[in-house]
C-alpha positions as CSV (number, residue, x, y, z in Angstrom):
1,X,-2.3,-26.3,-49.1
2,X,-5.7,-25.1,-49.2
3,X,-6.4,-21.4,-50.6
4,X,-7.0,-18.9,-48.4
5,X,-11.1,-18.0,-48.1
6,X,-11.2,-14.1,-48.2
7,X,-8.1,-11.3,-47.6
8,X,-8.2,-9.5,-44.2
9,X,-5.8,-6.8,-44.6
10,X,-4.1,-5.1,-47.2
11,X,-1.1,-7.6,-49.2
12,X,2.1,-6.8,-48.2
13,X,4.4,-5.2,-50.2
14,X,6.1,-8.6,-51.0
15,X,3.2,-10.6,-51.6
16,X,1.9,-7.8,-54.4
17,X,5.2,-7.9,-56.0
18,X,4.8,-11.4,-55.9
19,X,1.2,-11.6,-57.4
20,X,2.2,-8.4,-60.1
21,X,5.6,-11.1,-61.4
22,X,3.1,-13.8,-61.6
23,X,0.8,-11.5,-63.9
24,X,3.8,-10.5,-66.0
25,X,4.5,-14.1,-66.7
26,X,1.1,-15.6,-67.0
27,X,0.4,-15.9,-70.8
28,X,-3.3,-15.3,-70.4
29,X,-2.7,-11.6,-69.7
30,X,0.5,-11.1,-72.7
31,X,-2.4,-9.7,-75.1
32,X,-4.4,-7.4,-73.0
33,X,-4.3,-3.6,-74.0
34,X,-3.5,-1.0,-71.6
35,X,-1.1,-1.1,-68.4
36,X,-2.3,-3.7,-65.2
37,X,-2.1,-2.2,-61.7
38,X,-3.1,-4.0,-58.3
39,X,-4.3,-1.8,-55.6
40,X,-3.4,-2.8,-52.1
41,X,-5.8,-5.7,-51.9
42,X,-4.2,-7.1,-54.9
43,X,-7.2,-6.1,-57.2
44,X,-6.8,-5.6,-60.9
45,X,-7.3,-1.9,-62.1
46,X,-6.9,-1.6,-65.4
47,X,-6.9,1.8,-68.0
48,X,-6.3,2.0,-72.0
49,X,-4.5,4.6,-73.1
50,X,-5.6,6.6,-76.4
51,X,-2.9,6.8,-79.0
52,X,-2.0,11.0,-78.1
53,X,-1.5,9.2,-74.4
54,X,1.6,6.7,-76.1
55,X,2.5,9.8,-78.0
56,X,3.4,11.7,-74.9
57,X,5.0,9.0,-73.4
58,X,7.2,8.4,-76.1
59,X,7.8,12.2,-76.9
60,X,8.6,12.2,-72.4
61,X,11.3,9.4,-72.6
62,X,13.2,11.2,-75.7
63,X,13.7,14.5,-73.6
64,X,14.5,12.5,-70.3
65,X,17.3,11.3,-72.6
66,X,19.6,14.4,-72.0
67,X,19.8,13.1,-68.6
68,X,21.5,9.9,-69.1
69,X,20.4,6.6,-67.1
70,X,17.4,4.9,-68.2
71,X,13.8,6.4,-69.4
72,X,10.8,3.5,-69.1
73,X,7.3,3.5,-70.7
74,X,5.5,1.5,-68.1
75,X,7.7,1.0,-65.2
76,X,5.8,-0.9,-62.3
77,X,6.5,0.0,-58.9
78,X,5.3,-1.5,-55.6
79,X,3.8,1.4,-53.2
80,X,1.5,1.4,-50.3
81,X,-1.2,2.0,-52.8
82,X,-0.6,-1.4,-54.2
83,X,1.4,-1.9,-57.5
84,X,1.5,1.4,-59.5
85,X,2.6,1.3,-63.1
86,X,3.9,5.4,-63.8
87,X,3.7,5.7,-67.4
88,X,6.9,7.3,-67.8
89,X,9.7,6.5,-65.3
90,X,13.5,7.7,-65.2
91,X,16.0,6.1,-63.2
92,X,19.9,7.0,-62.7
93,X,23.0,4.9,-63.4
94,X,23.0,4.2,-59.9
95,X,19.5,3.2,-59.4
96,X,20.0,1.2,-62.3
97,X,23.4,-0.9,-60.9
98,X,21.4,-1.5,-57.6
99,X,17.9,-2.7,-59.2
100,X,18.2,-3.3,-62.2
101,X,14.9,-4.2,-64.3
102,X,13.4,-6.0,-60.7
103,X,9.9,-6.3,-61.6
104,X,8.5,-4.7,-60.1
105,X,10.6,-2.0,-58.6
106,X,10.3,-2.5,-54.7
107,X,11.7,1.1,-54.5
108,X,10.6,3.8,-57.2
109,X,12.6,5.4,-59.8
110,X,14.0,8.9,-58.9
111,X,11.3,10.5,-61.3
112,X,8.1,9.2,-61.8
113,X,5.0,10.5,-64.7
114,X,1.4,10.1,-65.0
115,X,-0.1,11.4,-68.1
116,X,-3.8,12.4,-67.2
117,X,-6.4,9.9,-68.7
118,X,-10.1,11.3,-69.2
119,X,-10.6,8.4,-66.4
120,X,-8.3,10.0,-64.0
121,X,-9.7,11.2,-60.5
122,X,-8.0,14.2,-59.0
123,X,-8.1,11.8,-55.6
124,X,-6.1,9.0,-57.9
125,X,-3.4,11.3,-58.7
126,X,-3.1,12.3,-55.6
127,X,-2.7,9.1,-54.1
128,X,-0.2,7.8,-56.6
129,X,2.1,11.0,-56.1
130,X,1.8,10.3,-52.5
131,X,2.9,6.6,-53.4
132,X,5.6,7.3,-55.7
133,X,7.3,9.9,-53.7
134,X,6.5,7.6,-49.9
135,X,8.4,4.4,-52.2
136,X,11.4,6.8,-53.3
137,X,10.7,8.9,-56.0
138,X,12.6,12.4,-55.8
139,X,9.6,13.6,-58.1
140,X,6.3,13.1,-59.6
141,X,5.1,14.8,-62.4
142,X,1.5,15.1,-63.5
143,X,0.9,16.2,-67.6
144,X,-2.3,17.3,-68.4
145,X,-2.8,16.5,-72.3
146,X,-6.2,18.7,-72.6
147,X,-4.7,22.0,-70.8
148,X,-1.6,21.6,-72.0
149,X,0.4,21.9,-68.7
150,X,2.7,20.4,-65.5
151,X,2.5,19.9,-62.2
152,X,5.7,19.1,-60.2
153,X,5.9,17.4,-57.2
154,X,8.7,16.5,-54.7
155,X,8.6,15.6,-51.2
156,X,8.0,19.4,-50.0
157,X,4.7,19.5,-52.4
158,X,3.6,20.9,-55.2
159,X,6.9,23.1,-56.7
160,X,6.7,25.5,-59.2
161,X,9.4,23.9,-61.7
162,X,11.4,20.3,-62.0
163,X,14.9,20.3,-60.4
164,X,15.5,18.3,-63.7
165,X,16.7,20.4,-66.8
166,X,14.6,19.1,-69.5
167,X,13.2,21.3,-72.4
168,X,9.4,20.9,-72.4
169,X,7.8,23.4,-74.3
170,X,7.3,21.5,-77.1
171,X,5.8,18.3,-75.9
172,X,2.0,19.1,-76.9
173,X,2.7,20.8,-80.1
């Protein structure tokens, strides 16, 4: 079967998860630093993350602890946008019995996280919250290293608090 010459339209959401599982699996890619996303034409976009960024992440999943279920660091999720690694992800019990660890999630985890990169566009983060929340998620946090603060997100907009209980006031100290 011959390869197709050029792509006309945005990949569906199968054929992304498709080309994301055979990116997970291909060994050429098992050393290369930083998280792999595909946008909607099944492009590569790629972003290191400084050491502070892995810091937060890790410091994220212990407090989303207190909530039971399952905390990722990394947790791929096919959107509209294309396939959307958050860098934190928390998914419940039941979310967990019905998915499992599907990569990648054709339905988002209940709360996604995107730590802010120097690289970061305010029009990216948009668009993933927009993604997360369109594919599932009940919540989108944005953390913002540099100014120390949150923004929560639901399906209403922007909201002044999480409707999780989790103790952050110490997470940039």
């Amino acid at each position: 079967m011959a390869m197709q010459e050029l792509i006309e339209v945005p990949l569906s959401r199968d054929d992304l998860a498709a080309r994301y599982r055979a990116l997970c699996d291909d060994p050429c890619y098992a050393n290369v630093p930083g998280k792999i996303e595909l946008d909607a034409w099944g492009r590569m976009v790629m972003s290191p993350a400084s050491n502070y960024h892995s810091a937060l992440q890790a410091l994220l999943v212990g407090k989303l602890a207190v909530l039971g279920g399952r905390a990722f660091v990394e947790a791929s999720v096919v959107t509209s946008a294309g396939v959307l690694v958050a860098d934190v992800a928390w998914a419940s019990d039941e979310f967990m019995r019905a998915r499992g660890f599907e990569t990648p999630y054709t339905r988002s985890p209940e709360l996604c996280i995107e730590v802010v990169s120097p690289s970061n566009s305010r029009k990216e983060l948009r668009e993933k919250v927009a993604a997360y929340l369109e594919a599932g998620a009940g919540e989108v946090w944005i953390v913002f290293p540099q100014s120390k603060r949150f923004e929560f997100h639901g399906r209403r907009g922007l909201m002044p608090r999480s409707q999780y209980a989790i103790d952050l006031t110490d997470i940039f100290g």
